[in-house]
Every structure is written in structure tokens, then in C-alpha cells.
TORZA-190159 format. One record per residue (C-alpha): chain; residue number from 1; residue in one letter; x, y, z. Coordinates in steps of 0.5 Angstrom, whole numbers, plus 500, padded with zeros to 3 digits. Layout:
BEGIN
<kette->A&nr->NUM&rest->A&c1->X&c2->Y&c3->Z> $
...
END
This chain:
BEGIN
<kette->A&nr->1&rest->X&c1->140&c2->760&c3->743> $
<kette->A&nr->2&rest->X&c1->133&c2->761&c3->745> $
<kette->A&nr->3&rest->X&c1->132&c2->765&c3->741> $
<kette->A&nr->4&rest->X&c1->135&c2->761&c3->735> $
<kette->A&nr->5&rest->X&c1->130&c2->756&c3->737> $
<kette->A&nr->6&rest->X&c1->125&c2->760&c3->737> $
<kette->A&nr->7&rest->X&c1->125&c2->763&c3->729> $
<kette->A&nr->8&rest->X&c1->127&c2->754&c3->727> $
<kette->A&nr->9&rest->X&c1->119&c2->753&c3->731> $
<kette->A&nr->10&rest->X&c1->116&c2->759&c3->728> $
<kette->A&nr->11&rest->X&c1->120&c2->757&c3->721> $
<kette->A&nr->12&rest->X&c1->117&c2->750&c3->722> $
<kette->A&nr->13&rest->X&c1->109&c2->753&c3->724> $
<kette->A&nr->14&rest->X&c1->109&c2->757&c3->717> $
<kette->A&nr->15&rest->X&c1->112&c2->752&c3->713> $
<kette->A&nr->16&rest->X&c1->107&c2->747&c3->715> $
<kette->A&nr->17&rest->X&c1->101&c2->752&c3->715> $
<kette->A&nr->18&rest->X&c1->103&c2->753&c3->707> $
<kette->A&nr->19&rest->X&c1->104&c2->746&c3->705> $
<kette->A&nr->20&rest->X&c1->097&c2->744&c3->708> $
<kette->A&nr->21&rest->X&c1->094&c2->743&c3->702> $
<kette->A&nr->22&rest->X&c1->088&c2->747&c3->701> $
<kette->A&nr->23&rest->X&c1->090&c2->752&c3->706> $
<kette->A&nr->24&rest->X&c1->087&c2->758&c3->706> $
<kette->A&nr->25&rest->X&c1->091&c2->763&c3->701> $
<kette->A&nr->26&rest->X&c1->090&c2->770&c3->706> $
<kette->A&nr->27&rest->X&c1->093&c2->764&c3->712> $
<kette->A&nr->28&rest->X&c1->099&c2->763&c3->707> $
<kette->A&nr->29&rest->X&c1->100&c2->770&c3->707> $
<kette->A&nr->30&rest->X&c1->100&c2->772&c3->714> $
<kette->A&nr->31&rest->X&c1->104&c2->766&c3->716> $
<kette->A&nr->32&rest->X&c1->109&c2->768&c3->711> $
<kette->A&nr->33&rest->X&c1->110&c2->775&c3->714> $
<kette->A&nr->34&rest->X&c1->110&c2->773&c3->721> $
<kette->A&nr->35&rest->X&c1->116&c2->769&c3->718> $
<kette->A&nr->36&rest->X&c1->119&c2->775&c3->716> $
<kette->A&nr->37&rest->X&c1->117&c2->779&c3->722> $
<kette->A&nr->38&rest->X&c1->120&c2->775&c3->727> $
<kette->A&nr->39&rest->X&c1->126&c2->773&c3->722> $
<kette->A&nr->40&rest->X&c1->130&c2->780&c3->721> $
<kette->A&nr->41&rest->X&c1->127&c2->784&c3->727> $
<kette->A&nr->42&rest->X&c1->125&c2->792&c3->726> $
<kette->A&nr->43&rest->X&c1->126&c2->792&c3->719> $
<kette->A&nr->44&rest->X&c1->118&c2->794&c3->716> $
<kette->A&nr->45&rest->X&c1->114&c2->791&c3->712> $
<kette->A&nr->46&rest->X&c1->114&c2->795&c3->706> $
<kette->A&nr->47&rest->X&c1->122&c2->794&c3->706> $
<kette->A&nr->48&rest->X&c1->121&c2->788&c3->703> $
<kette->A&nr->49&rest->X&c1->119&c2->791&c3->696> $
<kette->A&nr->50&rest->X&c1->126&c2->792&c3->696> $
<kette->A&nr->51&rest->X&c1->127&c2->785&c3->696> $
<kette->A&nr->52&rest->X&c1->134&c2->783&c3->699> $
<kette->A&nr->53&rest->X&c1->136&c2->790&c3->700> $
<kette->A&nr->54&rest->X&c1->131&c2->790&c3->706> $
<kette->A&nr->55&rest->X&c1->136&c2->787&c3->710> $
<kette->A&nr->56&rest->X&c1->143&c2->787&c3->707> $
<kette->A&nr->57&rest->X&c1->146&c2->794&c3->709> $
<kette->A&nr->58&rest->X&c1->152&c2->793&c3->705> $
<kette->A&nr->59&rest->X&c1->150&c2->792&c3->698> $
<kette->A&nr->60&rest->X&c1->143&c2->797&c3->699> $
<kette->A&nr->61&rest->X&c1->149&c2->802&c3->698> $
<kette->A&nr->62&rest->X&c1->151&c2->801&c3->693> $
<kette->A&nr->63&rest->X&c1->144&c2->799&c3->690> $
<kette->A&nr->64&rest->X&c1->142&c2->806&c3->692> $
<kette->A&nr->65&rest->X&c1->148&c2->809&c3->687> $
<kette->A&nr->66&rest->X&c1->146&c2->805&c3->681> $
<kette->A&nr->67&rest->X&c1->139&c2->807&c3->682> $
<kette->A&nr->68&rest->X&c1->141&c2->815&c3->682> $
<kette->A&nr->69&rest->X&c1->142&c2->813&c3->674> $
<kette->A&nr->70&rest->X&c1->138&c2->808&c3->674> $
<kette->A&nr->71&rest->X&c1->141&c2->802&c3->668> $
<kette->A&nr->72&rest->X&c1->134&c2->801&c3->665> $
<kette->A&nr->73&rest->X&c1->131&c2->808&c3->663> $
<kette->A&nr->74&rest->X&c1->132&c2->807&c3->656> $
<kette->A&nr->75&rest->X&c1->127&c2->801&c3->657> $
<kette->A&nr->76&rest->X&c1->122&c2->806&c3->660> $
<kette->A&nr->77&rest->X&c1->123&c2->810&c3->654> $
<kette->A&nr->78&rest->X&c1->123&c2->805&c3->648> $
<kette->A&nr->79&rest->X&c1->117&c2->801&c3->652> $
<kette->A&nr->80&rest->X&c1->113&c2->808&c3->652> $
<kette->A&nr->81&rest->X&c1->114&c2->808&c3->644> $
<kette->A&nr->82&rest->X&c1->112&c2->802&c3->644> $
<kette->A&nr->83&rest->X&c1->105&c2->804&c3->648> $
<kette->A&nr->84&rest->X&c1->103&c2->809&c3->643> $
<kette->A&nr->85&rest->X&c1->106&c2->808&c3->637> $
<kette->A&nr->86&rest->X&c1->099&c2->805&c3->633> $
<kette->A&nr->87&rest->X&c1->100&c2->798&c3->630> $
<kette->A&nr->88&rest->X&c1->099&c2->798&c3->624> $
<kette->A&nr->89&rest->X&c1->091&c2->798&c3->623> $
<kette->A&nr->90&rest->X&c1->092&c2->805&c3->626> $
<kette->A&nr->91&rest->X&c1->090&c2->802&c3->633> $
<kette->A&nr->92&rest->X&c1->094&c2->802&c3->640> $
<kette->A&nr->93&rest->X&c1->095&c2->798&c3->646> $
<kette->A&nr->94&rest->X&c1->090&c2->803&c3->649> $
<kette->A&nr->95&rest->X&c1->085&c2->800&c3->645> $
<kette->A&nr->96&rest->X&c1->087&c2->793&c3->649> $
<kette->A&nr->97&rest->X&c1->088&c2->796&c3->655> $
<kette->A&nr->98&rest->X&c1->084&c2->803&c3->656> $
<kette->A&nr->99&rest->X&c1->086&c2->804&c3->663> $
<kette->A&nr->100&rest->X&c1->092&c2->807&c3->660> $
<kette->A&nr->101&rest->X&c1->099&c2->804&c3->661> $
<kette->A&nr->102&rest->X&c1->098&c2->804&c3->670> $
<kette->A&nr->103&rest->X&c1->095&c2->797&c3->670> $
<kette->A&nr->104&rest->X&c1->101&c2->792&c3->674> $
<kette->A&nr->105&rest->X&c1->097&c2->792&c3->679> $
<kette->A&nr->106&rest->X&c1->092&c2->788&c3->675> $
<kette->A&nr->107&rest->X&c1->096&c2->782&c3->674> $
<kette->A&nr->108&rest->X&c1->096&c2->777&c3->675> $
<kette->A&nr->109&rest->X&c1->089&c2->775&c3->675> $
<kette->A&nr->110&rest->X&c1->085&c2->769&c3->674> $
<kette->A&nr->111&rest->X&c1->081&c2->771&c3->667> $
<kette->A&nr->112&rest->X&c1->075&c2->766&c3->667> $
<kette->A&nr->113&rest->X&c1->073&c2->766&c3->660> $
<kette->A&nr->114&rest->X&c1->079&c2->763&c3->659> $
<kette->A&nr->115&rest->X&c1->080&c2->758&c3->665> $
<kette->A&nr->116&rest->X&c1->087&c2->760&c3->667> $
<kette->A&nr->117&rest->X&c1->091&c2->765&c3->669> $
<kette->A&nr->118&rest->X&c1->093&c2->772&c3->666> $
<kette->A&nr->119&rest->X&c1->100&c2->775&c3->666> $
<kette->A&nr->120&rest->X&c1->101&c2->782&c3->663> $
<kette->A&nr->121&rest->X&c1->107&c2->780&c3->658> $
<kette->A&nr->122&rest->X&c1->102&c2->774&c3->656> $
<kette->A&nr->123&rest->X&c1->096&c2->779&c3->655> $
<kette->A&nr->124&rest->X&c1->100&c2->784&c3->651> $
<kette->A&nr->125&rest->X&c1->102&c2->779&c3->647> $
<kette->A&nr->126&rest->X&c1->095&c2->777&c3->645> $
<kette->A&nr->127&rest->X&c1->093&c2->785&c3->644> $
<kette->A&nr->128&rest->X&c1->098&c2->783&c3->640> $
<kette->A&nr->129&rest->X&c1->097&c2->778&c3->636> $
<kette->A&nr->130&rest->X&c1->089&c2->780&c3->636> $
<kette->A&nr->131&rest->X&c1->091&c2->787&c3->631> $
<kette->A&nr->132&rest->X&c1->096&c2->782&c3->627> $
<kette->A&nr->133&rest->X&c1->103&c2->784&c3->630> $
<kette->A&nr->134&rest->X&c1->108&c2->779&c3->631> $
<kette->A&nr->135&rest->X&c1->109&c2->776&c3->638> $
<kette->A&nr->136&rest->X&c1->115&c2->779&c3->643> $
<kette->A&nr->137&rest->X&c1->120&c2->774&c3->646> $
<kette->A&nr->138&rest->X&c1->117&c2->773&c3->653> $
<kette->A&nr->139&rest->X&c1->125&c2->773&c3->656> $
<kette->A&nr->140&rest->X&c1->129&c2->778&c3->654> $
<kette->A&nr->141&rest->X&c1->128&c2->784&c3->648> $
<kette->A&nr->142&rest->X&c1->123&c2->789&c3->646> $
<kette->A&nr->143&rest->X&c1->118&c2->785&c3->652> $
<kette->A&nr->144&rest->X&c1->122&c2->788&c3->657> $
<kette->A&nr->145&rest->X&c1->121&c2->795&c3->654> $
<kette->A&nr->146&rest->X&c1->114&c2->796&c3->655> $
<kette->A&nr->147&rest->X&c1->113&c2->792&c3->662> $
<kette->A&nr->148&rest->X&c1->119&c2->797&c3->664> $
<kette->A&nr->149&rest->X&c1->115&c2->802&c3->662> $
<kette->A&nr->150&rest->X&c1->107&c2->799&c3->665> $
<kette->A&nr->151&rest->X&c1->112&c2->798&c3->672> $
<kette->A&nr->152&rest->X&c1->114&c2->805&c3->672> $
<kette->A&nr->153&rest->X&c1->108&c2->808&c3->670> $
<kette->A&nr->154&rest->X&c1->105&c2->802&c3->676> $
<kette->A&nr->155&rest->X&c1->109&c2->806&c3->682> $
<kette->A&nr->156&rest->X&c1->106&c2->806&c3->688> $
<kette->A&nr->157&rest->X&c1->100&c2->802&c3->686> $
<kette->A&nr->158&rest->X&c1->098&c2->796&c3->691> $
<kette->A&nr->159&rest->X&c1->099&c2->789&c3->689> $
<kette->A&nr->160&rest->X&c1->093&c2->786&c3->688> $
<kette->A&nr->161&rest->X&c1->091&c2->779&c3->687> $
<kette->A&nr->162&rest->X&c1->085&c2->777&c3->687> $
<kette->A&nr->163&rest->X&c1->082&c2->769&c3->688> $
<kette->A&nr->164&rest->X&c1->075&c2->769&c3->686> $
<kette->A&nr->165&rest->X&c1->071&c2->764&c3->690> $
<kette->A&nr->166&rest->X&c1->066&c2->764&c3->686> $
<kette->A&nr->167&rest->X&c1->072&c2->760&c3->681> $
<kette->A&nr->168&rest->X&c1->075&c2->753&c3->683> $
<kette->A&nr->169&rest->X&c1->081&c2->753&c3->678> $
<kette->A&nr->170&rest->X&c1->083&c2->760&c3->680> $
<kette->A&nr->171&rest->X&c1->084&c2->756&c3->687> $
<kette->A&nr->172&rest->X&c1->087&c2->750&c3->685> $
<kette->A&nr->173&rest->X&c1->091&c2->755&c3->681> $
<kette->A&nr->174&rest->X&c1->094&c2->758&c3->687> $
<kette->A&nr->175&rest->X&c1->094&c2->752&c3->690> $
<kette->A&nr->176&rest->X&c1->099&c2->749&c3->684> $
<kette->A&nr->177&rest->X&c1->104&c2->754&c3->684> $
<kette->A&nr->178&rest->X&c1->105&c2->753&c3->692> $
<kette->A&nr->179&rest->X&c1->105&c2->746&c3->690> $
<kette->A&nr->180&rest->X&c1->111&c2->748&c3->685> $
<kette->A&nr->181&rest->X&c1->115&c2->753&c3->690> $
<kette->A&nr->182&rest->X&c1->116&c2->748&c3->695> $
<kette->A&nr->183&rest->X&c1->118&c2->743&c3->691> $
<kette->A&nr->184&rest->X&c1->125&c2->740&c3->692> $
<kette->A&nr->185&rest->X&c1->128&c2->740&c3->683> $
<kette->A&nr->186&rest->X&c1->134&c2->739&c3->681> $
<kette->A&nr->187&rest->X&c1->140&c2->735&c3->682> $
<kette->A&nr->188&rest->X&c1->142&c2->740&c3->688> $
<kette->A&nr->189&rest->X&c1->134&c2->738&c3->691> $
<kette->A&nr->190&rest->X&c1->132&c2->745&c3->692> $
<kette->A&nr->191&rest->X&c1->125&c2->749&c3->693> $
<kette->A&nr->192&rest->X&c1->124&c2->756&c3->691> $
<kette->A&nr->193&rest->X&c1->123&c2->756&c3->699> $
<kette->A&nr->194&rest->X&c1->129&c2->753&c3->700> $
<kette->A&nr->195&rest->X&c1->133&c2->759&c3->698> $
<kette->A&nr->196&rest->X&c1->127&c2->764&c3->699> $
<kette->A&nr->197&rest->X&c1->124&c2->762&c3->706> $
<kette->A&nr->198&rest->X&c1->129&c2->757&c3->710> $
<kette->A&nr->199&rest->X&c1->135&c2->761&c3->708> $
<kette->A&nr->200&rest->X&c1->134&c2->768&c3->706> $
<kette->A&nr->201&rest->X&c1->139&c2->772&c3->708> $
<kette->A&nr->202&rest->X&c1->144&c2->767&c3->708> $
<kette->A&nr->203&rest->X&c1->149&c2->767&c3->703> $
<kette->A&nr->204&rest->X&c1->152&c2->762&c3->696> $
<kette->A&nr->205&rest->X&c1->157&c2->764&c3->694> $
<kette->A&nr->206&rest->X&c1->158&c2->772&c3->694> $
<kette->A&nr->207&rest->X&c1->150&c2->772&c3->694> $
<kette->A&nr->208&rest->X&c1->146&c2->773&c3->699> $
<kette->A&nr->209&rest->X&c1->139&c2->770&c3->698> $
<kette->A&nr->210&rest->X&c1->133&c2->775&c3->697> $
<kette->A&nr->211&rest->X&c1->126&c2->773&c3->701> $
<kette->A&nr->212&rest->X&c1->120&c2->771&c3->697> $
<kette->A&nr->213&rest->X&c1->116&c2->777&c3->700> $
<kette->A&nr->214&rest->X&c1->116&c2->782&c3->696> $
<kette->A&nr->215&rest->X&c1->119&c2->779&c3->690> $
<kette->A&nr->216&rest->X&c1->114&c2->781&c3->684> $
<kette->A&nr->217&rest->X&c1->113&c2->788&c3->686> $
<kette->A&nr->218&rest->X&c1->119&c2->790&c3->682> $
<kette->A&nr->219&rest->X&c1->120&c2->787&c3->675> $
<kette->A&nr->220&rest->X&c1->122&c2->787&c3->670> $
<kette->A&nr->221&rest->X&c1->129&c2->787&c3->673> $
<kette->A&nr->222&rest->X&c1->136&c2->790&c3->671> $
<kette->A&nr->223&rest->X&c1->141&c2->785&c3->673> $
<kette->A&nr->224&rest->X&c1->148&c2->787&c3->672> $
<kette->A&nr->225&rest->X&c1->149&c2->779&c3->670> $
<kette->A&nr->226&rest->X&c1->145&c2->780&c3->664> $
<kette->A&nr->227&rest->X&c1->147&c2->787&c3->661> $
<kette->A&nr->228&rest->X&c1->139&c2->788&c3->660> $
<kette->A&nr->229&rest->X&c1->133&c2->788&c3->663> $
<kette->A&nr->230&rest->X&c1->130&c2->781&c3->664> $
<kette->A&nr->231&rest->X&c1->123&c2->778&c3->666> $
<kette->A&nr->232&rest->X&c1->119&c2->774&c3->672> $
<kette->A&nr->233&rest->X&c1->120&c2->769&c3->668> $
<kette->A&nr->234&rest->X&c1->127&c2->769&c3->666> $
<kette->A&nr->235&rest->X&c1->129&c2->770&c3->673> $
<kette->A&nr->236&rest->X&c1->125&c2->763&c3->674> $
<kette->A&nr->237&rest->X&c1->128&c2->760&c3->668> $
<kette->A&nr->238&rest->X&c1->135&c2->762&c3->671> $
<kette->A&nr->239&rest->X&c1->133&c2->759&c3->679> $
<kette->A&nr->240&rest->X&c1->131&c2->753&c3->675> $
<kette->A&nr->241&rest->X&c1->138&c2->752&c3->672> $
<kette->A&nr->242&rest->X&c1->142&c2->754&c3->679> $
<kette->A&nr->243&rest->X&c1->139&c2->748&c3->682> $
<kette->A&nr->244&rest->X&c1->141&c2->744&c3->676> $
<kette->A&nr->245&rest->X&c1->133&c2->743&c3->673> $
<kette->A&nr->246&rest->X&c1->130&c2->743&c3->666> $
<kette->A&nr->247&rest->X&c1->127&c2->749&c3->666> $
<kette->A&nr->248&rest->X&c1->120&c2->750&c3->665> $
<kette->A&nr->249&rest->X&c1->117&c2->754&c3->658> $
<kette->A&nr->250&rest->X&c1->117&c2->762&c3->661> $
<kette->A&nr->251&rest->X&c1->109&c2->763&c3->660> $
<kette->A&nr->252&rest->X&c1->107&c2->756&c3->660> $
<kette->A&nr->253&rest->X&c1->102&c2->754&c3->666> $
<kette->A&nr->254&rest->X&c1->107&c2->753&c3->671> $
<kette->A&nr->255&rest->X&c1->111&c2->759&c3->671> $
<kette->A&nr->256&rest->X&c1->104&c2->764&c3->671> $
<kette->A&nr->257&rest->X&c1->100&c2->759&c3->677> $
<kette->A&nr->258&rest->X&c1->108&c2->760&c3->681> $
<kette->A&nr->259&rest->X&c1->107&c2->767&c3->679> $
<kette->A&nr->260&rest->X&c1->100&c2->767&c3->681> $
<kette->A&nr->261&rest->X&c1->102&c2->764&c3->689> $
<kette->A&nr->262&rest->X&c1->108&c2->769&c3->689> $
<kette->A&nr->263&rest->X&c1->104&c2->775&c3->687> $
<kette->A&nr->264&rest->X&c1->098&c2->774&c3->692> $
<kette->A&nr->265&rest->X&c1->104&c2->773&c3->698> $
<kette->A&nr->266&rest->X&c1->106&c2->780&c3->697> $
<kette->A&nr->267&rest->X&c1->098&c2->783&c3->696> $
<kette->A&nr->268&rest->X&c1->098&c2->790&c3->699> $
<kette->A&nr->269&rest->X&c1->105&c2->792&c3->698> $
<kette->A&nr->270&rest->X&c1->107&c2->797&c3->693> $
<kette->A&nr->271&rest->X&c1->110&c2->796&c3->686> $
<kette->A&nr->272&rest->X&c1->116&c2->800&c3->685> $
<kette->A&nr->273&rest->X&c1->119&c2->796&c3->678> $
<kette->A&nr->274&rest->X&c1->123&c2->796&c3->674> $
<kette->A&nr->275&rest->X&c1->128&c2->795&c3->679> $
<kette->A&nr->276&rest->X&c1->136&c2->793&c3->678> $
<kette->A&nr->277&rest->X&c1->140&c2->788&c3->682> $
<kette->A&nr->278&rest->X&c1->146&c2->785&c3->681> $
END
């Protein structure tokens, strides 16, 4: 019992030290894995790149087997094709993104020309749209193949969000998307934090709910439910319907400044995408 109490306390401490407005985003982050820490007792910090299967034992198993023949190899192989395969003004995604195709870690950031934040699917659309191609679908499609094949070629490589002091937008970007994670929506009143921070681990349904730690580090995603691969922002579409609210338009500016809260929650921890759930 006084163990139980205990976690209720710590929870409320890190929650309330995330919903002070203006909080130091590093603070955020650090109350959160001490959440987490002391939530699941023994299991590493950088477990949590495997999301749910950090802690739940019997459905790692059968994870652990899928991802023997992983489901989303063709789209690794068509998203290299797409790499480099020339548009047709004979240039490439390289000529957008010299650094060649290891660059996940680079995203989300605040781009300061631009005054906003940039994602990777929305900086491959405006290569893109810059060597007069047509735009992918930020949801499902051919999108998928080439995140699938920058994911895989980012293995290994740290989350690393940056917010520059020197950028008062990119702060109030953070603090919007943290803004929106503990939100309460939907005819259910839930938050993202409801089912991420206060009941992850628990179960709905048959699902057992995944913790916001370490929950960007492997998209795009193979779910079993889709039959494909899908991204980020079609996992915040889907979240938004569970809990019965209008969904918010994927690349729109709610959706990055989430992306931009959450990405930086998993700063140091290492990219292992595409990933498969269920």
C-alpha cells in the first residue's frame, strides 16, 4: 500500500511539474523518466525505445517473432528507390538533404526562417515541391516508404531535439504541444497523458497502453490493424478518434508542436524505426 502511494505522489509531482506553464522543457523531461523509473522498477531507460514492449513480457514475445521477418521491409526497399531515383530535373533527395538518408535524428527542429517547426515528412515534401514533384500523402502511401527507409538507415542514432534560446517561437512551440498532450478532448475526456503517463501499462480492452517515453523513436510503424505502414501523425489521428475528437489535419501546426514536446521527451534515446506493433 505504501508503495502504491507512494508512485500516486511521484505521479502527481511530475505531472504538476509539466503542467507549470513555461517549465523548463529539460525539467520536463527528467520528471518524466523519473515517472517511469519508479513506475516499472528494473526496466532501463533505454528499453523504452521498444515502447510497450518495455514492460509487457508477453506480448514482446510475440513482437520479438514478427520482427524476425519484419512486415515492413518492402517499404525500406521502395523507400531506397525513391532516395535515389532522380526527379525528373535529374536531381535527388540528396541535393535536398546532403547528409545522405541518416538524418532522423535532425527532426523535429525549430527551422528559424520559416518560424515553425519542421518535420521530416514535411521537409521531403517541400524537396519535393522545390524540384516540381508532386506532394506525398502525409498518412499512409508512398510517404511511408521513404521515413521507413531514413528510419532504418537512422538506427542507432540519439534523439536530439534542440530548443534555441536564442528563438522564443520554438519555446512556445514546446510549450503548445505540451499544452495539447494534457488536454482532456473527446466525448471520453481523455489527454494523450491520460492513457501515456497516468495508465500506461494498464490495459483497454485487450491493449495495453504504451508510455510516452520513447514513443517517436521508431516510426513510421507497421501495425497489424493497418495491414501497412503508417506515420506519426496518423497514430495522433487514430488516438484522437479513440477518444471520439475531431481529428486535427496531419502536418498541421498542432500535430508538429506535439511532435516537437514528445520527440524532445525521448531526447538521448536511440532511434530503432521502422518498428511493427500490433
Amino acid at each position: 500500500m505504501k508503495k502504491i502511494i507512494s508512485l500516486l505522489i511521484l505521479m502527481v509531482i511530475a505531472l504538476s511539474a509539466l503542467s507549470i506553464a513555461h517549465a523548463d522543457p529539460e525539467q520536463d523531461r527528467k520528471s518524466i523518466i523519473k515517472f517511469f523509473e519508479t513506475r516499472f522498477v528494473g526496466i532501463p531507460l533505454s528499453e523504452y525505445v521498444n515502447g510497450v514492449y518495455a514492460y509487457d513480457t508477453i506480448g514482446r514475445e510475440s513482437w520479438e517473432a514478427i520482427e524476425e521477418f519484419p512486415p515492413y521491409e518492402i517499404a525500406i526497399e521502395k523507400g531506397q528507390d525513391m532516395w535515389e531515383k532522380p526527379f525528373a530535373n535529374g536531381k535527388t533527395y540528396t541535393d535536398c538533404f546532403p547528409d545522405g538518408p541518416a538524418i532522423a535524428q535532425k527532426y523535429p527542429h525549430w527551422d528559424k526562417k520559416q518560424a515553425m517547426v519542421m518535420t521530416l515528412p514535411l521537409a521531403i515534401n517541400q524537396c519535393r515541391e522545390a524540384n516540381g514533384e508532386k506532394l506525398l500523402k502525409y498518412k499512409k502511401g508512398s510517404i511511408n516508404n521513404i521515413l521507413a527507409y531514413i528510419a532504418f538507415e537512422s538506427r542507432g542514432k540519439k534523439t536530439h531535439v534542440v530548443i534555441p534560446k536564442d528563438a522564443p517561437g520554438a519555446l512556445a512551440a514546446y510549450e503548445d504541444g505540451k499544452k495539447f498532450f494534457f488536454t482532456r478532448r473527446g466525448q471520453l475526456n481523455f489527454s494523450c497523458a491520460t492513457c501515456h503517463i497516468q495508465n500506461a501499462g494498464n490495459r483497454i480492452r485487450s491493449d495495453n497502453l504504451s508510455p510516452a517515453l520513447g514513443h517517436t523513436t521508431h516510426f513510421p510503424v507497421y501495425r497489424s490493424k493497418w495491414g501497412a505502414v503508417g506515420t506519426l501523425h496518423r497514430r495522433f489521428t487514430g488516438c484522437n478518434k479513440q477518444v471520439r475528437a475531431k481529428p486535427f489535419k496531419a502536418q498541421g501546426e498542432q500535430y508538429r508542436n506535439l511532435e516537437y514536446f514528445l520527440t524532445y521527451l525521448s531526447n538521448g534515446l536511440e532511434l530503432n524505426g521502422p518498428g511493427s506493433r500490433k
